[in-house]
C-alpha positions in Angstrom: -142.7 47.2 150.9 -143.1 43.3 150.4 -142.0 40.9 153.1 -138.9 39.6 150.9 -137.5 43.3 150.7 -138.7 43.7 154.7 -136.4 40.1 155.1 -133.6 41.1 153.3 -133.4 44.6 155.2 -133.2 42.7 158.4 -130.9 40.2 157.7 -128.7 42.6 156.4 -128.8 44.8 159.1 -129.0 41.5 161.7 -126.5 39.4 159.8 -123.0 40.4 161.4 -124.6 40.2 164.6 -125.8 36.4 164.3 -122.4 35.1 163.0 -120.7 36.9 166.1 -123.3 34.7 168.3 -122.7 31.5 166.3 -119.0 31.8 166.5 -119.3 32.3 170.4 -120.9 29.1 170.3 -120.2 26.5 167.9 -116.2 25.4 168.0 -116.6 24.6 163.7 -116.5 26.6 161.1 -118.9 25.0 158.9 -121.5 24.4 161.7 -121.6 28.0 162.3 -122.3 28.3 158.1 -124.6 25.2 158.5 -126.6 26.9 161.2 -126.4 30.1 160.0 -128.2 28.9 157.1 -130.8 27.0 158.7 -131.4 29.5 161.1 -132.4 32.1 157.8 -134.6 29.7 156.2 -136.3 28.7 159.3 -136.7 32.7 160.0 -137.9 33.5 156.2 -140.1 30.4 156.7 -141.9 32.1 160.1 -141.5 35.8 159.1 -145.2 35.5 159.2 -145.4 34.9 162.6 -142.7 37.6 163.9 -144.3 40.0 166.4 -143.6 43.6 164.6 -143.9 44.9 167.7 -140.8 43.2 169.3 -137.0 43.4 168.6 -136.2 41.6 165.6 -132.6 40.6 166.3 -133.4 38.3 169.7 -136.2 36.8 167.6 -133.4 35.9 165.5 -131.2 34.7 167.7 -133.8 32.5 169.7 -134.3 30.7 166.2 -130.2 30.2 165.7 -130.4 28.7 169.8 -132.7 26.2 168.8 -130.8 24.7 165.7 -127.7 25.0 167.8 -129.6 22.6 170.3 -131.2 20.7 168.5 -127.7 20.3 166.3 -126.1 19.1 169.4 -128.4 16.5 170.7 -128.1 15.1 167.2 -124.8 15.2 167.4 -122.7 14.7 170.2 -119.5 14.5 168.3 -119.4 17.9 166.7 -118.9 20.2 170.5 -120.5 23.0 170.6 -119.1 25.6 173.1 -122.3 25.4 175.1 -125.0 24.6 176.9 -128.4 26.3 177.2 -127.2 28.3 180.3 -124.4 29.7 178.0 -126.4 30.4 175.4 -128.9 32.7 177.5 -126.5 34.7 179.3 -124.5 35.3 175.8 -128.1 36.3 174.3 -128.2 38.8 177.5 -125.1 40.2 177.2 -125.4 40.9 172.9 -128.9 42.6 174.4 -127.1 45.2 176.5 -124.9 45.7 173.2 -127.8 45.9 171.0 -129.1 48.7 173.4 -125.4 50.7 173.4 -125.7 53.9 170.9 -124.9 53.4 166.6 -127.1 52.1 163.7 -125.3 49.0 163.0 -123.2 46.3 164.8 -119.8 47.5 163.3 -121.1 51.0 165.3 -122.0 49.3 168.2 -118.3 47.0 168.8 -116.6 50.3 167.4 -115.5 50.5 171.3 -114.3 46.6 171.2 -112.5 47.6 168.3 -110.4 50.4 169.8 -109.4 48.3 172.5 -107.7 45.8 170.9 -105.9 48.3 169.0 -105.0 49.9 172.7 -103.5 46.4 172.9 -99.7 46.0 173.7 -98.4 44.4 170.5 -97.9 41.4 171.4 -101.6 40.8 172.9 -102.8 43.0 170.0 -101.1 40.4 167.9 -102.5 37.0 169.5 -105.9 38.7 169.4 -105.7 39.5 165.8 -104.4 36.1 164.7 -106.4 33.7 167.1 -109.7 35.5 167.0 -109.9 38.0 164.4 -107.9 35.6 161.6 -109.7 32.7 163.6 -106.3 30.6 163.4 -106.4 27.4 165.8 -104.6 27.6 168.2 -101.5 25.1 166.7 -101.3 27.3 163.9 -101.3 30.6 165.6 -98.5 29.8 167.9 -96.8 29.1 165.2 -97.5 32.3 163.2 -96.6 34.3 166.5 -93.5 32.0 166.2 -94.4 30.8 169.9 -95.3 28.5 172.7 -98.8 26.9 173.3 -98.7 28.2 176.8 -97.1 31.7 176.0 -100.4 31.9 173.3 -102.5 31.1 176.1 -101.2 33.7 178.5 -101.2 36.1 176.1 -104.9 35.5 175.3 -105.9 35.8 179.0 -104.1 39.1 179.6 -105.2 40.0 176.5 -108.7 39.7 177.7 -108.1 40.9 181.1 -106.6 44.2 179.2 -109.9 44.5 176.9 -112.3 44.0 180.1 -111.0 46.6 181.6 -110.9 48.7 178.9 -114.7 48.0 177.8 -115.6 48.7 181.5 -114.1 52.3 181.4 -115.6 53.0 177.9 -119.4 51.6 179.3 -119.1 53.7 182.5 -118.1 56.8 180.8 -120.6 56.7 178.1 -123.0 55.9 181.3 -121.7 59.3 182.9 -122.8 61.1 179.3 -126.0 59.8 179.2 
């Protein structure tokens, strides 16, 4: 197989996963496209010095950090989400997902996904709308028809309600193993 068809394989199979990590950490649309994109041609540009031996994925997102970095000590303006603390305990904790059982990353948040459709309505709705539709915040009280701090507390709960739930799923699948 040639390295283009090896590339393309990866990417595909790596793809999801990177724009899940790039919306965790830059606030803009467009800079997560923008870095996205770098971040392949950089990786297509260095596919030749990949170790085979080692995970491809954190390879991957070690080259997406750096553009993120370097993006935001170019530009100050455009806030990123993070720092470089941030960034290495989200790359630890999409390694203990990469490690959870299923082929691909729609396998492996399967569990995330059933939780939020455990969700009381109402939280299964501001979830949906703020993070799945990625609506700002202005315009997803106003979907939800309402206030900026009822949004917000439905958000937290919301998360509390999916911790929990993620914690039972991840200690019962520890019990089966």
């Amino acid at each position: 197989m040639q390295a283009k068809q090896v590339f393309e394989i990866l990417m595909r199979e790596n793809s999801q996963m990177l724009l899940t990590y790039l919306r965790a950490t830059a606030k803009a649309p467009h800079l997560v496209d923008e870095i996205f994109q770098e971040t392949m041609v950089t990786a297509w540009h260095k596919l030749d010095e990949f170790d085979s031996s080692r995970p491809f994925a954190p390879w991957l997102r070690g080259i997406a950090k750096n553009h993120l970095l370097c993006h935001y000590r170019k530009s100050k303006r455009e806030m990123l989400l993070c720092n470089d603390e941030v960034l290495d305990f989200l790359e630890q904790h999409i390694h203990a997902l990469e490690q959870t059982p299923g082929d691909s990353w729609d396998d492996k948040i399967a569990p995330l996904k059933d939780c939020i459709e455990q969700l009381p309505d109402k939280y299964r709705q501001a979830v949906e709308v703020r993070y799945i539709q990625e609506q700002k915040p202005m315009l997803a009280k106003l979907q939800l028809a309402i206030s900026a701090e009822a949004l917000k507390k439905r958000l937290q709960r919301a998360k509390q309600v999916l911790f929990d739930c993620l914690s039972k799923k991840i200690a019962m699948a520890g019990e089966h193993d």
